[in-house]
Gaussian input, Z-matrix of N, CA and C with variables (Angstrom, degrees):
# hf/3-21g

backbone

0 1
 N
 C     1     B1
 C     2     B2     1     A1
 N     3     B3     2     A2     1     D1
 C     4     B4     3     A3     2     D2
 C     5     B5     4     A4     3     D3
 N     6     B6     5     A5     4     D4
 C     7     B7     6     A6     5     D5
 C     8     B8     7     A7     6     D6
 N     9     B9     8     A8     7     D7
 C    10    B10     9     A9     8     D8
 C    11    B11    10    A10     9     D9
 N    12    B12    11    A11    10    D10
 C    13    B13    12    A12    11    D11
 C    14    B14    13    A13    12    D12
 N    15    B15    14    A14    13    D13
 C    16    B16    15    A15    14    D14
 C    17    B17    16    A16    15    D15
 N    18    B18    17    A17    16    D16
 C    19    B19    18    A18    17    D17
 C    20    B20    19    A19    18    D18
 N    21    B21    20    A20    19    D19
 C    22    B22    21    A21    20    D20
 C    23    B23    22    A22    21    D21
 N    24    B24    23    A23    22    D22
 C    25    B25    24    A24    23    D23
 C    26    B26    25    A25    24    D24
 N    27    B27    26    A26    25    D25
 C    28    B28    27    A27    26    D26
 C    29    B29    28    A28    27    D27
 N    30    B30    29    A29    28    D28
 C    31    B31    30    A30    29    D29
 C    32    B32    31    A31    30    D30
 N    33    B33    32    A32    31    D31
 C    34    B34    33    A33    32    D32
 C    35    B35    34    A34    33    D33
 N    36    B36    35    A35    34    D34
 C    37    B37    36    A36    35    D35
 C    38    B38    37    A37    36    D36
 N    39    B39    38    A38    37    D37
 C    40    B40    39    A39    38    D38
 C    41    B41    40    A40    39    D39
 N    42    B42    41    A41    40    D40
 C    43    B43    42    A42    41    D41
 C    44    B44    43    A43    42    D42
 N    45    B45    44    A44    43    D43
 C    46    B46    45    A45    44    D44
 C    47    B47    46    A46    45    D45
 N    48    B48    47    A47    46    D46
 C    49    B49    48    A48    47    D47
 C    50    B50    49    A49    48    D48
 N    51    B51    50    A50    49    D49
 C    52    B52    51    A51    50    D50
 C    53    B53    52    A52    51    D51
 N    54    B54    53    A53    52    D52
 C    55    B55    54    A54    53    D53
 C    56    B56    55    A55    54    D54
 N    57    B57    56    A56    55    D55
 C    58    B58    57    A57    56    D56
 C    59    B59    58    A58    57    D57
 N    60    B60    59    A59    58    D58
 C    61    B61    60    A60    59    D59
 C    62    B62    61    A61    60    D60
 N    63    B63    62    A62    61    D61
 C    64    B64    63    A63    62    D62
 C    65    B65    64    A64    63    D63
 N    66    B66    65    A65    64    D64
 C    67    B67    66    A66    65    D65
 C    68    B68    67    A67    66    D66
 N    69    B69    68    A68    67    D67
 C    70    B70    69    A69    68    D68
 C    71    B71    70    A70    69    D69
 N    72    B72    71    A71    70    D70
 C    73    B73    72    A72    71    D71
 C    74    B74    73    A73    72    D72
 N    75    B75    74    A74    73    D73
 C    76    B76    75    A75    74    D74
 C    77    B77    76    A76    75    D75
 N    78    B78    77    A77    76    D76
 C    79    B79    78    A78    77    D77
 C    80    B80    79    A79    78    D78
 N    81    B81    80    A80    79    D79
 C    82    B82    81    A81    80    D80
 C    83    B83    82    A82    81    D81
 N    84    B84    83    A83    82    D82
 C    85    B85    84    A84    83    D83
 C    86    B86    85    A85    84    D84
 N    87    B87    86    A86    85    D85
 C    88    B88    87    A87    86    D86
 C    89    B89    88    A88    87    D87
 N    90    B90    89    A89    88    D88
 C    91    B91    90    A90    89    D89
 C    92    B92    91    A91    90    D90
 N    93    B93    92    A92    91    D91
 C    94    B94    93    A93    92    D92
 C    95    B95    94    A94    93    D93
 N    96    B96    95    A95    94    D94
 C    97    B97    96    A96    95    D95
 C    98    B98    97    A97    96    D96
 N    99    B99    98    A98    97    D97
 C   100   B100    99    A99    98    D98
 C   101   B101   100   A100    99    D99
 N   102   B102   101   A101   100   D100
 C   103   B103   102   A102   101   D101
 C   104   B104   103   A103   102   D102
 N   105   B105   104   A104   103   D103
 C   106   B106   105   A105   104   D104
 C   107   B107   106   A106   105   D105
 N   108   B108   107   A107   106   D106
 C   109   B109   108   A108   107   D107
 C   110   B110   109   A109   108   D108
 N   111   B111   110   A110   109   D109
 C   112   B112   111   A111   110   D110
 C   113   B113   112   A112   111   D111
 N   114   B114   113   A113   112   D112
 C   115   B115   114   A114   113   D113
 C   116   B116   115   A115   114   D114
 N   117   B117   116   A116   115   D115
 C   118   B118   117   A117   116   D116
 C   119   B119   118   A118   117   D117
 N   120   B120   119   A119   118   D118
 C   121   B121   120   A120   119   D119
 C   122   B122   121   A121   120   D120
 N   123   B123   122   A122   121   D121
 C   124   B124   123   A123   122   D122
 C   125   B125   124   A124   123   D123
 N   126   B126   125   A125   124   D124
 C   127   B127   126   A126   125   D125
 C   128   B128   127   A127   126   D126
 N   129   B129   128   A128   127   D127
 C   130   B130   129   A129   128   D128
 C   131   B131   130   A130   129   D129
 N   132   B132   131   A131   130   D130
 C   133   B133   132   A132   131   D131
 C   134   B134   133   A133   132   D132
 N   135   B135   134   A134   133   D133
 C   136   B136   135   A135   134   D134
 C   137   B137   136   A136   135   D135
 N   138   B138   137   A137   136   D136
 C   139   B139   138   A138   137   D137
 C   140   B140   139   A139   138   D138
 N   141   B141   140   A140   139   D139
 C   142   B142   141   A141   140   D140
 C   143   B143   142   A142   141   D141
 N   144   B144   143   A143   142   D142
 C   145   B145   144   A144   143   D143
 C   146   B146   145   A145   144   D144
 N   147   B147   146   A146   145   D145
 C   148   B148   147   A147   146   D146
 C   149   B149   148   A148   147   D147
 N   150   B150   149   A149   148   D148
 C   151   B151   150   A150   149   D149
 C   152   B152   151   A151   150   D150
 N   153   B153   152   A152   151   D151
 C   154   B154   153   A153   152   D152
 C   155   B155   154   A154   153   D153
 N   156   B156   155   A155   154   D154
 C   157   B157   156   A156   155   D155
 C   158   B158   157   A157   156   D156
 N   159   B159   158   A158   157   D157
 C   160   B160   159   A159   158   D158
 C   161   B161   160   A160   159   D159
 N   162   B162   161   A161   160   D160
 C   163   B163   162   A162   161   D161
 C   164   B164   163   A163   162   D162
 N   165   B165   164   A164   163   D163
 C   166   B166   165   A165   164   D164
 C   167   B167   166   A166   165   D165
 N   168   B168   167   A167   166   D166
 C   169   B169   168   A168   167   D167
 C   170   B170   169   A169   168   D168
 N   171   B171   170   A170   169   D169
 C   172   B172   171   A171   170   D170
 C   173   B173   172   A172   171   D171
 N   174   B174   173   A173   172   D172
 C   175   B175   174   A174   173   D173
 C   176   B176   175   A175   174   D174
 N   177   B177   176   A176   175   D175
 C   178   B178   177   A177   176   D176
 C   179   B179   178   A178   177   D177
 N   180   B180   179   A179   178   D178
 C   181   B181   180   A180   179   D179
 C   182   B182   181   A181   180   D180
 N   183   B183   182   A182   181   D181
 C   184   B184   183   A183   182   D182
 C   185   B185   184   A184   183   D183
 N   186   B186   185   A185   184   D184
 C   187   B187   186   A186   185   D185
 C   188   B188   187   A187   186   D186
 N   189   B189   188   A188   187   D187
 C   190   B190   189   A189   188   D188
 C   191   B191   190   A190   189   D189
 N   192   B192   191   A191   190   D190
 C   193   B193   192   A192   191   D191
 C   194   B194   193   A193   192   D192
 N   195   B195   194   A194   193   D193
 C   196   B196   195   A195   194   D194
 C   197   B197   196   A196   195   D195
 N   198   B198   197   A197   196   D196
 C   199   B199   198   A198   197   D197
 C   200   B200   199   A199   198   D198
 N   201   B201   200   A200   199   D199
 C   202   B202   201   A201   200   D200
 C   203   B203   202   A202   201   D201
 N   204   B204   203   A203   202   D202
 C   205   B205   204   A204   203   D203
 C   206   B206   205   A205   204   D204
 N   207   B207   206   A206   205   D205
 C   208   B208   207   A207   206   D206
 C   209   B209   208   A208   207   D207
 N   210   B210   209   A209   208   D208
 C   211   B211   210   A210   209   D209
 C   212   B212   211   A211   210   D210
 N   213   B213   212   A212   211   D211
 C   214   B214   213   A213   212   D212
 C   215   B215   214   A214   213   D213
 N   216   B216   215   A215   214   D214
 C   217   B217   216   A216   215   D215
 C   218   B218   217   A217   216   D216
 N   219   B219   218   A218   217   D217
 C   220   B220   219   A219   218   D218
 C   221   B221   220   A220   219   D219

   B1=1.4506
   B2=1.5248
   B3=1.1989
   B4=1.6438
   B5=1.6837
   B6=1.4885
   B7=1.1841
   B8=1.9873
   B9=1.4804
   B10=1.1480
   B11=1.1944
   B12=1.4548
   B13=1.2554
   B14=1.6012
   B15=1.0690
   B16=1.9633
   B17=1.3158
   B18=0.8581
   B19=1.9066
   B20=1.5123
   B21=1.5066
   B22=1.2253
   B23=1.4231
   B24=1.0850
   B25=1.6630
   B26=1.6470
   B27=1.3540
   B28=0.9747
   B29=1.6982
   B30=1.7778
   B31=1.1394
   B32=1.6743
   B33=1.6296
   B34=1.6437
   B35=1.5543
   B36=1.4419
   B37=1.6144
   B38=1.3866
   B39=1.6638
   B40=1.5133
   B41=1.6769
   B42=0.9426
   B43=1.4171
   B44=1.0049
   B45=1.7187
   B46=1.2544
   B47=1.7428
   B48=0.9888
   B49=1.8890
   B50=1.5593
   B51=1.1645
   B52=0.8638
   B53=1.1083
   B54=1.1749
   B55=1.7207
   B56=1.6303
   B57=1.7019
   B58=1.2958
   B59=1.8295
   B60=1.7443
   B61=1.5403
   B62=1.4656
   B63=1.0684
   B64=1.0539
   B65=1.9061
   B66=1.3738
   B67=1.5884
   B68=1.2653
   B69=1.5745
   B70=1.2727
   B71=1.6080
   B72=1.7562
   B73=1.1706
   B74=1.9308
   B75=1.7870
   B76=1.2168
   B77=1.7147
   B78=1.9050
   B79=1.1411
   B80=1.8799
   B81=1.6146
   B82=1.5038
   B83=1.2381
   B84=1.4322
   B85=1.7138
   B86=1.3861
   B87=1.4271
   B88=1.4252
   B89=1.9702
   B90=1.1099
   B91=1.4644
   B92=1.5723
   B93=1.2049
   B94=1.3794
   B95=1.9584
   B96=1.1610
   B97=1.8972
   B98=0.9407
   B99=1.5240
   B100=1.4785
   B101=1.7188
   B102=1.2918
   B103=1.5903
   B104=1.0292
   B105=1.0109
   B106=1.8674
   B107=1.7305
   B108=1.5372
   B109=1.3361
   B110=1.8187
   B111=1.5660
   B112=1.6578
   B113=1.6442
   B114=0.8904
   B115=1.6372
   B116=1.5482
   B117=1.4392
   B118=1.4710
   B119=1.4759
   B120=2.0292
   B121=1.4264
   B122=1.3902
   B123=1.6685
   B124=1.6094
   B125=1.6342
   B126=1.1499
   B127=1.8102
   B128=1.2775
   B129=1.4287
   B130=1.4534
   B131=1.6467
   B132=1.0987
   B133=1.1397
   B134=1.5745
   B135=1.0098
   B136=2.0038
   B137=1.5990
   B138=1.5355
   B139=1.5072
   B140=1.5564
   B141=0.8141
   B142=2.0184
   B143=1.4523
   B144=1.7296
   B145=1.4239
   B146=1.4596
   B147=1.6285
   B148=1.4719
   B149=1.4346
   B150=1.3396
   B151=1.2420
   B152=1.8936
   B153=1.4083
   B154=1.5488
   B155=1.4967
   B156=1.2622
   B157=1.6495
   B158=1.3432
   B159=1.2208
   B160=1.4351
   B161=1.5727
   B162=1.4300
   B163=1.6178
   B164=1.7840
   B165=1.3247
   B166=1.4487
   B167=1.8714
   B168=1.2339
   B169=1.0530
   B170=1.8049
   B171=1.1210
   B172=1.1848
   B173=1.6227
   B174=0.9604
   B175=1.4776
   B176=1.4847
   B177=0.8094
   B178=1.1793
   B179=1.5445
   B180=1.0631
   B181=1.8824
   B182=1.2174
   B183=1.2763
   B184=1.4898
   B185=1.8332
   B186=1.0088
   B187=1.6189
   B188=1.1299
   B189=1.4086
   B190=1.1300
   B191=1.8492
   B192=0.8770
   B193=1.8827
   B194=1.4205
   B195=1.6890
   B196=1.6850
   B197=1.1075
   B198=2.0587
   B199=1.4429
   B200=1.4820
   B201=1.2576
   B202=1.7923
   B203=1.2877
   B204=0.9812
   B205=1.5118
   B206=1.4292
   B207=1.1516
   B208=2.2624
   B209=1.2906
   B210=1.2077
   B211=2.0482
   B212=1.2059
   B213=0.7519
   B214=1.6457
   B215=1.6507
   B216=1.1154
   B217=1.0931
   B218=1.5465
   B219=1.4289
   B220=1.3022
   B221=1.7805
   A1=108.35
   A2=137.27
   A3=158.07
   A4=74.71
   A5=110.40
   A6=114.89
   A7=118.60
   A8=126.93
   A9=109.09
   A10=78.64
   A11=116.31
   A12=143.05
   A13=115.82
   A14=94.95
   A15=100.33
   A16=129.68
   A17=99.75
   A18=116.71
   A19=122.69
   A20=127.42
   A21=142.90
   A22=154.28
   A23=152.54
   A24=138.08
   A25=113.14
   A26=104.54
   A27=121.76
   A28=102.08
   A29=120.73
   A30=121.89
   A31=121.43
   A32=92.83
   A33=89.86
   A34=110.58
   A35=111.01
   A36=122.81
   A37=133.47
   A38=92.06
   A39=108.19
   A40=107.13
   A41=158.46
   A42=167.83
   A43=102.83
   A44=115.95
   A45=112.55
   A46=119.53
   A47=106.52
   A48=115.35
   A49=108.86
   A50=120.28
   A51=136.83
   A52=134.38
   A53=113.85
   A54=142.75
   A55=130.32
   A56=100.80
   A57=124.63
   A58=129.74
   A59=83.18
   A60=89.40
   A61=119.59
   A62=125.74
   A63=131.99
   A64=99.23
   A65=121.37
   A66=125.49
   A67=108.81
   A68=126.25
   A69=148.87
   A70=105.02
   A71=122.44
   A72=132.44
   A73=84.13
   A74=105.48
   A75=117.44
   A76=112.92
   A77=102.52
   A78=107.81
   A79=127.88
   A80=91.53
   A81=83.74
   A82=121.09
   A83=122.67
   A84=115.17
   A85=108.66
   A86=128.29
   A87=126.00
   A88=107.08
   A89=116.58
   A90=121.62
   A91=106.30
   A92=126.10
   A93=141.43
   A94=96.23
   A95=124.21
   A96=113.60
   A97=118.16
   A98=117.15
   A99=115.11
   A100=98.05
   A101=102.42
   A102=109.51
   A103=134.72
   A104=149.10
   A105=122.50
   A106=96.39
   A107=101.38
   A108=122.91
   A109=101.36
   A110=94.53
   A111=81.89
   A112=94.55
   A113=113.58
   A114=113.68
   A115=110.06
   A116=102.68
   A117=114.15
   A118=93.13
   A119=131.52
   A120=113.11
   A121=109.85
   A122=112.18
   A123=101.81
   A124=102.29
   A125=97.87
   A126=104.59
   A127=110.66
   A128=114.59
   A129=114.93
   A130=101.35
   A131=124.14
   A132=139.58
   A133=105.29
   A134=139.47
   A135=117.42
   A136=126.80
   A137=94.23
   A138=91.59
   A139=96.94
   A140=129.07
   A141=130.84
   A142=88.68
   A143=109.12
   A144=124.16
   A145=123.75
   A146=111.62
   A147=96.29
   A148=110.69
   A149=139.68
   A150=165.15
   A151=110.74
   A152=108.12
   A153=98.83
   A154=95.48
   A155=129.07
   A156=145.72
   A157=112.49
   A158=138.92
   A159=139.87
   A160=93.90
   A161=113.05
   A162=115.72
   A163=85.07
   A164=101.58
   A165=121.52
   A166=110.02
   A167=112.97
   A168=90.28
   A169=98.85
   A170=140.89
   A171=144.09
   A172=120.84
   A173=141.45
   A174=155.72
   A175=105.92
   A176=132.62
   A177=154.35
   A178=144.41
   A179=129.83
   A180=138.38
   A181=112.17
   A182=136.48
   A183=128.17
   A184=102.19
   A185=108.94
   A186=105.07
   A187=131.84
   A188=136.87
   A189=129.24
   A190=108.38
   A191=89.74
   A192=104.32
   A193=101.38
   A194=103.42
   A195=116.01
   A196=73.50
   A197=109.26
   A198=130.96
   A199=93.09
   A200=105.82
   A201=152.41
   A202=128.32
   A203=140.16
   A204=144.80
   A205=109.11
   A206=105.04
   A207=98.13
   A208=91.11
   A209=99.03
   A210=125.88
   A211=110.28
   A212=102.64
   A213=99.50
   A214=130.57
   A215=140.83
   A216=155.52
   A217=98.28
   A218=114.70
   A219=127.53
   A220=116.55
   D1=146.40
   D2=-134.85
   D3=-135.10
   D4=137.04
   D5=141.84
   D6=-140.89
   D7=157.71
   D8=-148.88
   D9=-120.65
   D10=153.74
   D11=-170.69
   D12=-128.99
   D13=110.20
   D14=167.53
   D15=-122.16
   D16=83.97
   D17=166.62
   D18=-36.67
   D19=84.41
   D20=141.87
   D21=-18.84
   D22=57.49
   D23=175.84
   D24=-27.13
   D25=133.56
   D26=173.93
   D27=-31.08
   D28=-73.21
   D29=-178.28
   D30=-31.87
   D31=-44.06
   D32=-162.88
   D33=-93.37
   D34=17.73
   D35=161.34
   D36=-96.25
   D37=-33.01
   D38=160.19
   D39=-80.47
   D40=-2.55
   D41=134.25
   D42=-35.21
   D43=-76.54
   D44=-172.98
   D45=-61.13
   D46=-52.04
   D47=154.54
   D48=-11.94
   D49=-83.28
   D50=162.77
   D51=-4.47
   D52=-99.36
   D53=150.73
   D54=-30.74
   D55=-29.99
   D56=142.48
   D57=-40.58
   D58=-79.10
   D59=158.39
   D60=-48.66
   D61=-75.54
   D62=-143.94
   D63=-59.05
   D64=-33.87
   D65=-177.99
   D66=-64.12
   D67=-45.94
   D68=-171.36
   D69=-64.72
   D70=-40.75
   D71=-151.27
   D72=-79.65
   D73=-52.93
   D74=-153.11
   D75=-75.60
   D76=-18.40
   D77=172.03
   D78=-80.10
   D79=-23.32
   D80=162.38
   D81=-90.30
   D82=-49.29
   D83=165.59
   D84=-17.84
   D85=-59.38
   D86=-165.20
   D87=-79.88
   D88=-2.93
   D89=-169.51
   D90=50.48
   D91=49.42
   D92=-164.45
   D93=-107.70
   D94=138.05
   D95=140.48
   D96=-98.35
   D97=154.90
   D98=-173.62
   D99=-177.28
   D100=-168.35
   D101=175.61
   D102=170.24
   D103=-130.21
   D104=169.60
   D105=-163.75
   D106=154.49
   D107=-169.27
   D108=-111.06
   D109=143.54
   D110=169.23
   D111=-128.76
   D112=132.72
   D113=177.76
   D114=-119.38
   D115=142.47
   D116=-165.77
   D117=-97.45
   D118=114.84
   D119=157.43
   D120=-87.34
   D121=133.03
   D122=169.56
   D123=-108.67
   D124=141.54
   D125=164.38
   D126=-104.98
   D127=-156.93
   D128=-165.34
   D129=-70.07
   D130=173.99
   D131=-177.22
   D132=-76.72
   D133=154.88
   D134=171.12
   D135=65.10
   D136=-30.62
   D137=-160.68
   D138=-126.11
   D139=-14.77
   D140=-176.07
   D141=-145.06
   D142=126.79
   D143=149.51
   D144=-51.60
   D145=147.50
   D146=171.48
   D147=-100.14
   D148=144.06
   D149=-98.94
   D150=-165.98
   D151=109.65
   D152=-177.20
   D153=-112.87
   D154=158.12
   D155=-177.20
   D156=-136.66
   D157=107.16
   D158=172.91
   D159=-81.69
   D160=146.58
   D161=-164.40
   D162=-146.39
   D163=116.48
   D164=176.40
   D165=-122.94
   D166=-124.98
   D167=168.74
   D168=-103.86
   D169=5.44
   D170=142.79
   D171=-89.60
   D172=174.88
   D173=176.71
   D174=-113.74
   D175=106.53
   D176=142.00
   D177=-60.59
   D178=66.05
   D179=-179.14
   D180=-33.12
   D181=106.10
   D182=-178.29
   D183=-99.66
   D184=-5.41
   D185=-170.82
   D186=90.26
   D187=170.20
   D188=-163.64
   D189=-73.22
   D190=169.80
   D191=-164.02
   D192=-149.50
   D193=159.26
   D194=178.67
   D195=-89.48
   D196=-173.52
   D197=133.00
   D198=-171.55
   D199=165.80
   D200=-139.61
   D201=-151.85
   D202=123.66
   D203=174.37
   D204=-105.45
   D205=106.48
   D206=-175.72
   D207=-130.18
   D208=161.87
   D209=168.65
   D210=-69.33
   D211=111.28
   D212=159.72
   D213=-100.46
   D214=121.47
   D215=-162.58
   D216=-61.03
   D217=132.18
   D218=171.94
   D219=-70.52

C-alpha cells in the first residue's frame, strides 16, 4: 500500500485547524451537512511549486507544500 505524505508549516496547520472548526461549528448551528476538500496542485517538478487549497464553502490558498509517495507497511 502507497501512502502520500504532505509536509506542513506550523502556520498552515493551524489554518487548517482552524477553518475546520470554524465550518463544522457553522455547519451545525445552521443544521446544514457539508465538509471540506483539500486538494493537492502539483506543477512541474523544479519548475512550479506544489500548492494545497482547503475548499469549504470558500477556497482557501494554504501555500506551497512538500509531498511524497512512501510504502507503508501492512
Amino acid at each position: 500500500m502507497r501512502k502520500l505524505e504532505i509536509t506542513l508549516t506550523e502556520e498552515q496547520y493551524q489554518h487548517i485547524q482552524e477553518e475546520t472548526r470554524y465550518v463544522n461549528r457553522t455547519h451545525l448551528s445552521e443544521g446544514v451537512f457539508g465538509g471540506y476538500e483539500l486538494c493537492l496542485h502539483v506543477g512541474v517538478p523544479d519548475v512550479f511549486g506544489c500548492t494545497l487549497e482547503l475548499k469549504t464553502n470558500n477556497s482557501i490558498d494554504l501555500g506551497e507544500v512538500e509531498w511524497k509517495f512512501t510504502n507503508q507497511e501492512s
